[in-house]
mmCIF file as gemmi writes it, N, C-alpha and C atoms, coordinates in Angstrom:
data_model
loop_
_atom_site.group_PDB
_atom_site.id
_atom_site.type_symbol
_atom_site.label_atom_id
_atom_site.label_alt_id
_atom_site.label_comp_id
_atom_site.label_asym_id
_atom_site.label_entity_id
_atom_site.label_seq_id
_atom_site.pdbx_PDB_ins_code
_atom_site.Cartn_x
_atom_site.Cartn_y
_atom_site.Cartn_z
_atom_site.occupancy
_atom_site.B_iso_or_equiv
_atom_site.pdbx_formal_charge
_atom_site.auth_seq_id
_atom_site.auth_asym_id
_atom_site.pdbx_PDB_model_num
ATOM 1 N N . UNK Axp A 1 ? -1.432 4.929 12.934 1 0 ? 1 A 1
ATOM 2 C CA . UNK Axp A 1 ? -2.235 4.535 11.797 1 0 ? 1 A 1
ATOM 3 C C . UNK Axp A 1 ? -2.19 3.016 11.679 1 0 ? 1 A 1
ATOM 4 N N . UNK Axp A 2 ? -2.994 2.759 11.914 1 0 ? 2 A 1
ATOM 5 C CA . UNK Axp A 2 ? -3.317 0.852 11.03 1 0 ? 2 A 1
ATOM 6 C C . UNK Axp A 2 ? -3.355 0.618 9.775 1 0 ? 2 A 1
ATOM 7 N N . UNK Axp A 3 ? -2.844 -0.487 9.646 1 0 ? 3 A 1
ATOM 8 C CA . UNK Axp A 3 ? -2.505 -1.605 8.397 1 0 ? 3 A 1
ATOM 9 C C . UNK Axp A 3 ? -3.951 -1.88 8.072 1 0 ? 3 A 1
ATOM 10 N N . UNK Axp A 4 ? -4.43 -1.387 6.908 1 0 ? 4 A 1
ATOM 11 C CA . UNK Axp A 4 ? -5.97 -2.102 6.943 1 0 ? 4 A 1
ATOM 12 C C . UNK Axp A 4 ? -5.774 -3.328 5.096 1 0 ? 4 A 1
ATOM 13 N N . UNK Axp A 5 ? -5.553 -4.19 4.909 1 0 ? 5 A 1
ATOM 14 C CA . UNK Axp A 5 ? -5.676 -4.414 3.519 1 0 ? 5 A 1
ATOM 15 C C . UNK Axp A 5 ? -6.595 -4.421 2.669 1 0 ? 5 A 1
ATOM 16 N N . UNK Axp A 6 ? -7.539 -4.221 2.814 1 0 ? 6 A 1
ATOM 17 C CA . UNK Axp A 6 ? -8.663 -3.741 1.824 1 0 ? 6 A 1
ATOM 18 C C . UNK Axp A 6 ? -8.404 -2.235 1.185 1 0 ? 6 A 1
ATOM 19 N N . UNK Axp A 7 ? -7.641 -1.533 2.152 1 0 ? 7 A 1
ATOM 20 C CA . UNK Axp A 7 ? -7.217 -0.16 2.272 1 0 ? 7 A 1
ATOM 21 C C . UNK Axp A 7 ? -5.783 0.254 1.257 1 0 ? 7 A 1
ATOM 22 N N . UNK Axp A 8 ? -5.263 -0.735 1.396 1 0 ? 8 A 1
ATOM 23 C CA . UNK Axp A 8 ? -3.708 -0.578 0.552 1 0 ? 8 A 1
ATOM 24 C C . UNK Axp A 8 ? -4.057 -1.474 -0.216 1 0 ? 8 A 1
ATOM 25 N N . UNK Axp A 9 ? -5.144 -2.372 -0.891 1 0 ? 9 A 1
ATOM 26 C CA . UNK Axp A 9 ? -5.33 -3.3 -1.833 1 0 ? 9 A 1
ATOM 27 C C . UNK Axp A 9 ? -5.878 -1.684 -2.819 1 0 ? 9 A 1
ATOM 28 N N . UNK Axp A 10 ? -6.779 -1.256 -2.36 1 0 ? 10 A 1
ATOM 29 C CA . UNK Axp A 10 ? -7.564 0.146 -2.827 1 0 ? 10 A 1
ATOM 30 C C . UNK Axp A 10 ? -6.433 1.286 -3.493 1 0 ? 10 A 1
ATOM 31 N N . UNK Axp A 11 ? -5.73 1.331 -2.661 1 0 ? 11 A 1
ATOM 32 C CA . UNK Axp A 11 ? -4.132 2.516 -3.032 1 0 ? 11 A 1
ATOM 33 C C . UNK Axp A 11 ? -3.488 1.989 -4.335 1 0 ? 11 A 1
ATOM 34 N N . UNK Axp A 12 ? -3.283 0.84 -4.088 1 0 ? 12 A 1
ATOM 35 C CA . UNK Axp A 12 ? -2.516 0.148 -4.998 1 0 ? 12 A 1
ATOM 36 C C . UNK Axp A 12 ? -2.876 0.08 -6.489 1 0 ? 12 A 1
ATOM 37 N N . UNK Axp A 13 ? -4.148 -0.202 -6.414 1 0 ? 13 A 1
ATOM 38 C CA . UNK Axp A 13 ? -5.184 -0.278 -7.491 1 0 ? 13 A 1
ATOM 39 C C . UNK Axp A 13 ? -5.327 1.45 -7.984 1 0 ? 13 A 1
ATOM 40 N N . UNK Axp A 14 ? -4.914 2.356 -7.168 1 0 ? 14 A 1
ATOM 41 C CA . UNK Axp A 14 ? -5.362 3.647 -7.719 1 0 ? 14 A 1
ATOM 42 C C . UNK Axp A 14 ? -3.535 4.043 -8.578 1 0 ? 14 A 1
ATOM 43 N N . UNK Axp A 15 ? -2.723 3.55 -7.779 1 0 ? 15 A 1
ATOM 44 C CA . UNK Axp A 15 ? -1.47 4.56 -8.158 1 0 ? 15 A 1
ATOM 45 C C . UNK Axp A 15 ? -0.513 3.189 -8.838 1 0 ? 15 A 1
ATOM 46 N N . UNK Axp A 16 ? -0.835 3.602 -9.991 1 0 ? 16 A 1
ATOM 47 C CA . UNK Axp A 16 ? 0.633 2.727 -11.417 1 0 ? 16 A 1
ATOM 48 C C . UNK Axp A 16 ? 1.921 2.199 -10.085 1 0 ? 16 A 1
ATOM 49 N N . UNK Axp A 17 ? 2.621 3.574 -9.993 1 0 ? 17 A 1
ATOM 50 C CA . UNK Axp A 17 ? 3.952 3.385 -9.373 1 0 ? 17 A 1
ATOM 51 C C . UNK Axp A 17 ? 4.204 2.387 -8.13 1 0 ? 17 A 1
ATOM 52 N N . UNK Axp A 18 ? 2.655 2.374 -7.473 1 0 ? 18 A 1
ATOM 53 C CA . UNK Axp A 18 ? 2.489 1.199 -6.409 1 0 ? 18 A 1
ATOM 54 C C . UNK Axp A 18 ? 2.411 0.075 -6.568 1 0 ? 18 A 1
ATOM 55 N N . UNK Axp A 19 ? 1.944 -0.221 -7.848 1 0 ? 19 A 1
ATOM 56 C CA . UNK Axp A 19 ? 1.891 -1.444 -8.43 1 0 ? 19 A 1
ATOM 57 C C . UNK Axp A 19 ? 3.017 -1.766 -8.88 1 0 ? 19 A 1
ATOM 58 N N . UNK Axp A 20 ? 3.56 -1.334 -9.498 1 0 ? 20 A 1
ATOM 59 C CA . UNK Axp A 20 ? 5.122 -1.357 -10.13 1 0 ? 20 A 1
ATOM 60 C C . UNK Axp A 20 ? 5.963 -2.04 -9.007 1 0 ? 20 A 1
ATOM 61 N N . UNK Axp A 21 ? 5.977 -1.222 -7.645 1 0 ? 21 A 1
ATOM 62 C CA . UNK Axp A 21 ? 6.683 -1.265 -6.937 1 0 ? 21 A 1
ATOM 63 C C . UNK Axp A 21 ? 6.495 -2.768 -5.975 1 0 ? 21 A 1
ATOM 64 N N . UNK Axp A 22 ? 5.307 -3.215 -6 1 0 ? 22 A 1
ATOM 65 C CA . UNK Axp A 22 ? 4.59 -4.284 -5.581 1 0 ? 22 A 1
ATOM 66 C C . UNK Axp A 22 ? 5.075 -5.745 -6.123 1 0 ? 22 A 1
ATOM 67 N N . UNK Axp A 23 ? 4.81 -5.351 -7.692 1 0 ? 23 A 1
ATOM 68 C CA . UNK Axp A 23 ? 5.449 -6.268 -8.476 1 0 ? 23 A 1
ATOM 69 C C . UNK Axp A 23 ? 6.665 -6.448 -8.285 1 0 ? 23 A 1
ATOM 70 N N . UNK Axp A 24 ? 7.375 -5.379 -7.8 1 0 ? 24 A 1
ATOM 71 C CA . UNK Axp A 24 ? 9.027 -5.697 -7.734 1 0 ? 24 A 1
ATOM 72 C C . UNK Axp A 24 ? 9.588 -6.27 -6.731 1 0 ? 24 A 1
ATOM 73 N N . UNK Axp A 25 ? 8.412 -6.388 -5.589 1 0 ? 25 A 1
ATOM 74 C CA . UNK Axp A 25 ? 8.648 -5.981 -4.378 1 0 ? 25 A 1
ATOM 75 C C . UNK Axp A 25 ? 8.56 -8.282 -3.995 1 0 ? 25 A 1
ATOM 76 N N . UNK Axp A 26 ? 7.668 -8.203 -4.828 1 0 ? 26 A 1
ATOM 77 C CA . UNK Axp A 26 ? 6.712 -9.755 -4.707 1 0 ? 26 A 1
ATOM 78 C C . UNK Axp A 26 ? 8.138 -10.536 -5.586 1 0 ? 26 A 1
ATOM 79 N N . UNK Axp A 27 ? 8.731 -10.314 -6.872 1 0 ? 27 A 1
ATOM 80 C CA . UNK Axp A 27 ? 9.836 -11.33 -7.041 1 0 ? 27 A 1
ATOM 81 C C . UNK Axp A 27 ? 11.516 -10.802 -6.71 1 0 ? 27 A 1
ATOM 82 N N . UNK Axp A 28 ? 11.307 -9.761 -6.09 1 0 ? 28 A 1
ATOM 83 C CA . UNK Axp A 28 ? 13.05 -9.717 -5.738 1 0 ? 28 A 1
ATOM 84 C C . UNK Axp A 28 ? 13.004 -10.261 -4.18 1 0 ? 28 A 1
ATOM 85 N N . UNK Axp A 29 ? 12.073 -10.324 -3.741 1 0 ? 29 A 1
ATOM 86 C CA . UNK Axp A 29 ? 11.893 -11.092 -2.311 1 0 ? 29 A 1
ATOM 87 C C . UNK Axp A 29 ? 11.717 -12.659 -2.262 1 0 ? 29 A 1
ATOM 88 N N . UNK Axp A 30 ? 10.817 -12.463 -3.551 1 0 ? 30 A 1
ATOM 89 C CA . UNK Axp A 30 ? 9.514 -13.952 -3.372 1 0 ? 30 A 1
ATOM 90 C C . UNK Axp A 30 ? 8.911 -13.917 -2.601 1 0 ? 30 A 1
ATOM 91 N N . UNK Axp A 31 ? 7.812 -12.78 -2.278 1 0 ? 31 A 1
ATOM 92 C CA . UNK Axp A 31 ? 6.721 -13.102 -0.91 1 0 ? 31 A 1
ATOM 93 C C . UNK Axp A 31 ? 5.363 -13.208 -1.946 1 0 ? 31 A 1
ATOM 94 N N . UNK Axp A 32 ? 4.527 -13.674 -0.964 1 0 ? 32 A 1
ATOM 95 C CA . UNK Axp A 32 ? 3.486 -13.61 -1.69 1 0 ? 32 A 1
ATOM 96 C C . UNK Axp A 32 ? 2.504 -12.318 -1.135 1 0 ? 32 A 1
ATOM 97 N N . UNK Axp A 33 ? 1.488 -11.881 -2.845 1 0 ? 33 A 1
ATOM 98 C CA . UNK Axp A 33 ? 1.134 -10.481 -2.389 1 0 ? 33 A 1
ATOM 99 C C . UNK Axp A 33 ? 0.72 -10.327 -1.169 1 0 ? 33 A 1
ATOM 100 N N . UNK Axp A 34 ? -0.249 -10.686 -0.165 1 0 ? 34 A 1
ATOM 101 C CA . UNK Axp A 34 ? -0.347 -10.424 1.139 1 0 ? 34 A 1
ATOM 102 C C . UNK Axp A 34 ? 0.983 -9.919 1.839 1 0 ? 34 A 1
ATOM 103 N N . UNK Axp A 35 ? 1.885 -10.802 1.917 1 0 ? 35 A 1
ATOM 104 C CA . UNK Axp A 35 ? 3.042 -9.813 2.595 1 0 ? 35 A 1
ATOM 105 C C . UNK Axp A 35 ? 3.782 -8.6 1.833 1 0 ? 35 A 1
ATOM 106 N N . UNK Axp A 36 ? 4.079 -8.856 0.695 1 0 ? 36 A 1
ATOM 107 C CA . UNK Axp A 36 ? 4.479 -7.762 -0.193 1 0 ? 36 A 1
ATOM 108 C C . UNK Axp A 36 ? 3.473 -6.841 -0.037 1 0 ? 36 A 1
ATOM 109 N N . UNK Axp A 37 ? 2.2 -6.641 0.275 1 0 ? 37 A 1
ATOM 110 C CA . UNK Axp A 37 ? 1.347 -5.606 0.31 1 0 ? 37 A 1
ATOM 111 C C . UNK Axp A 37 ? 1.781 -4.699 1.937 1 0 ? 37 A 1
ATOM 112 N N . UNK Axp A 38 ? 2.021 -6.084 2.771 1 0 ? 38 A 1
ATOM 113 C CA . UNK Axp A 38 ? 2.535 -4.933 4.694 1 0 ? 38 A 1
ATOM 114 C C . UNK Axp A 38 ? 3.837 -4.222 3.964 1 0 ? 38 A 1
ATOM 115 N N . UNK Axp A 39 ? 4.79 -5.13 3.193 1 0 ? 39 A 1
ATOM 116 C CA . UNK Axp A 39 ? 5.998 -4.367 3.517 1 0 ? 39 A 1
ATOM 117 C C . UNK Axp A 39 ? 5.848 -3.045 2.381 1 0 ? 39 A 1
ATOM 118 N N . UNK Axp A 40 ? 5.153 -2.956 1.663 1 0 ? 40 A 1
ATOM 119 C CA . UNK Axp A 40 ? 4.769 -1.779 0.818 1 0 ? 40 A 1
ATOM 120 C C . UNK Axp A 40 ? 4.319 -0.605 1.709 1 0 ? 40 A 1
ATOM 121 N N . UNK Axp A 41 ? 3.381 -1.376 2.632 1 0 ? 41 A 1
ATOM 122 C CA . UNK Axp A 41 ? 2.739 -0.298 3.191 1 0 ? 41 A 1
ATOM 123 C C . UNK Axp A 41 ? 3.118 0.24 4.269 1 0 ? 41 A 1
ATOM 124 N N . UNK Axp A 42 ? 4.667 -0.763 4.964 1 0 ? 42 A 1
ATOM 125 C CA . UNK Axp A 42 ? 5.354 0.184 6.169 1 0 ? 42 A 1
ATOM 126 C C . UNK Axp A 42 ? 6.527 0.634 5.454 1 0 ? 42 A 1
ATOM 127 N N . UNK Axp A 43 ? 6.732 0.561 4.123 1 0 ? 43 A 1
ATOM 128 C CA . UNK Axp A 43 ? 7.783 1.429 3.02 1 0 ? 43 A 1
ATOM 129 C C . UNK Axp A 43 ? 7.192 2.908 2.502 1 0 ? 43 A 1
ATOM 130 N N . UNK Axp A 44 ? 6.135 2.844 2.04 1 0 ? 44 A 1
ATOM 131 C CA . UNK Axp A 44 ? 5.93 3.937 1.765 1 0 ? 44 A 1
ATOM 132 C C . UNK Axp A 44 ? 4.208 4.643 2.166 1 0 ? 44 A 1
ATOM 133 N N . UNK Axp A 45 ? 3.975 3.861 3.085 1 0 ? 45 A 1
ATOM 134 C CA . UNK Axp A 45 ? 2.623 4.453 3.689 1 0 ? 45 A 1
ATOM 135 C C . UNK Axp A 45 ? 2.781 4.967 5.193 1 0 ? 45 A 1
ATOM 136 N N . UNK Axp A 46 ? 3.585 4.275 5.938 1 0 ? 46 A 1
ATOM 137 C CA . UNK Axp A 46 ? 3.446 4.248 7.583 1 0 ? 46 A 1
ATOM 138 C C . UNK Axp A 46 ? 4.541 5.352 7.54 1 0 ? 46 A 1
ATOM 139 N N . UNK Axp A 47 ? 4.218 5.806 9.153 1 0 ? 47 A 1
ATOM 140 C CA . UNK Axp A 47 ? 5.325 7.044 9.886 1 0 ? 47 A 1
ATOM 141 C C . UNK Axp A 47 ? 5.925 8.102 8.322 1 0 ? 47 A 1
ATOM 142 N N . UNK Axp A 48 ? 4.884 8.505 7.96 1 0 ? 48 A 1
ATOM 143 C CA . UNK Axp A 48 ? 4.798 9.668 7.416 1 0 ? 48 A 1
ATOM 144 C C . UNK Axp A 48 ? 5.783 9.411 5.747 1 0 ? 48 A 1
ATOM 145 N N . UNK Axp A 49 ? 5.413 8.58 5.033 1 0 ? 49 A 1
ATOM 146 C CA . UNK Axp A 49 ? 5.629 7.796 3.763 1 0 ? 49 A 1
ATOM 147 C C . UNK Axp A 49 ? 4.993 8.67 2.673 1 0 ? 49 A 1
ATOM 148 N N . UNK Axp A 50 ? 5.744 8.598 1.641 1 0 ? 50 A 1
ATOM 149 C CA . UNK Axp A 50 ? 5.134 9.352 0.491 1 0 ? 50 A 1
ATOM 150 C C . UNK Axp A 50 ? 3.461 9.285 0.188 1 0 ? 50 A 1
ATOM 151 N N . UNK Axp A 51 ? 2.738 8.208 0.538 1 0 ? 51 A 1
ATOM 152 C CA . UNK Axp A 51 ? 1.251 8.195 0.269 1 0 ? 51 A 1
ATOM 153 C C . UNK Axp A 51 ? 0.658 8.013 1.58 1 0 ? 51 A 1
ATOM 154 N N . UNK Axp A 52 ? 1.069 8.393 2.508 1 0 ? 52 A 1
ATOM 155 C CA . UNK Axp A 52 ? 0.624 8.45 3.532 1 0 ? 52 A 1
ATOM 156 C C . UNK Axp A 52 ? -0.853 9.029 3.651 1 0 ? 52 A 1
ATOM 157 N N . UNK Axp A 53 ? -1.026 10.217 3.277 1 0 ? 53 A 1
ATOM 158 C CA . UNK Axp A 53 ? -2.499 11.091 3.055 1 0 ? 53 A 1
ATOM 159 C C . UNK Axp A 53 ? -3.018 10.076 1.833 1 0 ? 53 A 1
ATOM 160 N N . UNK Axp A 54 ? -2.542 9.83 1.176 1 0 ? 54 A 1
ATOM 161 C CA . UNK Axp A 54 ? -3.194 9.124 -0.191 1 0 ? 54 A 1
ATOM 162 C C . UNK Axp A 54 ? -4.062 7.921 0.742 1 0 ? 54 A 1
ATOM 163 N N . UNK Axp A 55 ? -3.771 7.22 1.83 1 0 ? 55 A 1
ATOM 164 C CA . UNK Axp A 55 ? -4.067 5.913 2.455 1 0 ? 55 A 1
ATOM 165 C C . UNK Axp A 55 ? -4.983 6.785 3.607 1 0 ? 55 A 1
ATOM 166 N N . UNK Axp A 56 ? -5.021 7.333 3.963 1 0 ? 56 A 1
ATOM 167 C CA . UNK Axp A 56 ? -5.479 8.295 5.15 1 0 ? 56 A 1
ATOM 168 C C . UNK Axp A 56 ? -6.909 9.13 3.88 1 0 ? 56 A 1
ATOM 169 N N . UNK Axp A 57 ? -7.095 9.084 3.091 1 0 ? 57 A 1
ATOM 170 C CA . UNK Axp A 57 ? -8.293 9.536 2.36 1 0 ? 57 A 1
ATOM 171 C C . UNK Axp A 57 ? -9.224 8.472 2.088 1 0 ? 57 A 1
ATOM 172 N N . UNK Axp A 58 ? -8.368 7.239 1.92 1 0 ? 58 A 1
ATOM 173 C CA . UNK Axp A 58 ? -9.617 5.876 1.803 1 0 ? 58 A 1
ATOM 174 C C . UNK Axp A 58 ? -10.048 5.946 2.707 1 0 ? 58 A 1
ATOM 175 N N . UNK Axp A 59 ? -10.087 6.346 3.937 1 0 ? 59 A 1
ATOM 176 C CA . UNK Axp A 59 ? -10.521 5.705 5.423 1 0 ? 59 A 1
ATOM 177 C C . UNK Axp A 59 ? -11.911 6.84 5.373 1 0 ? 59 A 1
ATOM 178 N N . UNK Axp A 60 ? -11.92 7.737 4.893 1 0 ? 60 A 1
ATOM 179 C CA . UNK Axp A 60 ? -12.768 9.029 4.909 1 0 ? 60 A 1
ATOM 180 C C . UNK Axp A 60 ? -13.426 8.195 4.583 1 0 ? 60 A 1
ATOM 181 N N . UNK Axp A 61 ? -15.134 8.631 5.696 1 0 ? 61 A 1
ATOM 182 C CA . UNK Axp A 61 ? -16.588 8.611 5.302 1 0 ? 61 A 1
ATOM 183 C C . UNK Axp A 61 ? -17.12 8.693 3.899 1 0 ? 61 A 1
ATOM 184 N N . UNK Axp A 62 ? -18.081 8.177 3.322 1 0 ? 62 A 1
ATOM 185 C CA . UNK Axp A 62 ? -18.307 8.208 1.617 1 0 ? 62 A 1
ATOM 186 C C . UNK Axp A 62 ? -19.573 9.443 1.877 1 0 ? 62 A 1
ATOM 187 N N . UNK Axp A 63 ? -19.739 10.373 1.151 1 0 ? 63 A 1
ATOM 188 C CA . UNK Axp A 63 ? -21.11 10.634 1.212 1 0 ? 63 A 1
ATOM 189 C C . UNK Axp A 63 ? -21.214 12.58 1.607 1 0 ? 63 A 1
């Protein structure tokens, strides 16, 4: 599965707890959101991560 960020910008924006986690993620590190958004998304999106299908449904055709 690929890293797409338009894709986990989209997730993020749908699920509270991702955001939460984003926010936490951006000052206990200090990254800025672009990287806090990869390491979100090889934490809990990549090699079979709690929102894994949640990120795997944005990619679906519209229509």
């Amino acid at each position: 599965m690929k890293y797409l960020k338009t894709q986990m910008k989209q997730l993020v924006k749908e699920n509270r707890e991702l955001q939460i986690h984003l926010k936490d993620l951006m000052q206990e590190h200090e990254l800025e959101k672009n990287f806090a958004l990869k390491a979100l998304y090889h934490s809990e999106v990549a090699d079979g991560g709690k929102y894994q299908t949640a990120y795997q449904a944005l990619d679906l055709p519209k229509g």
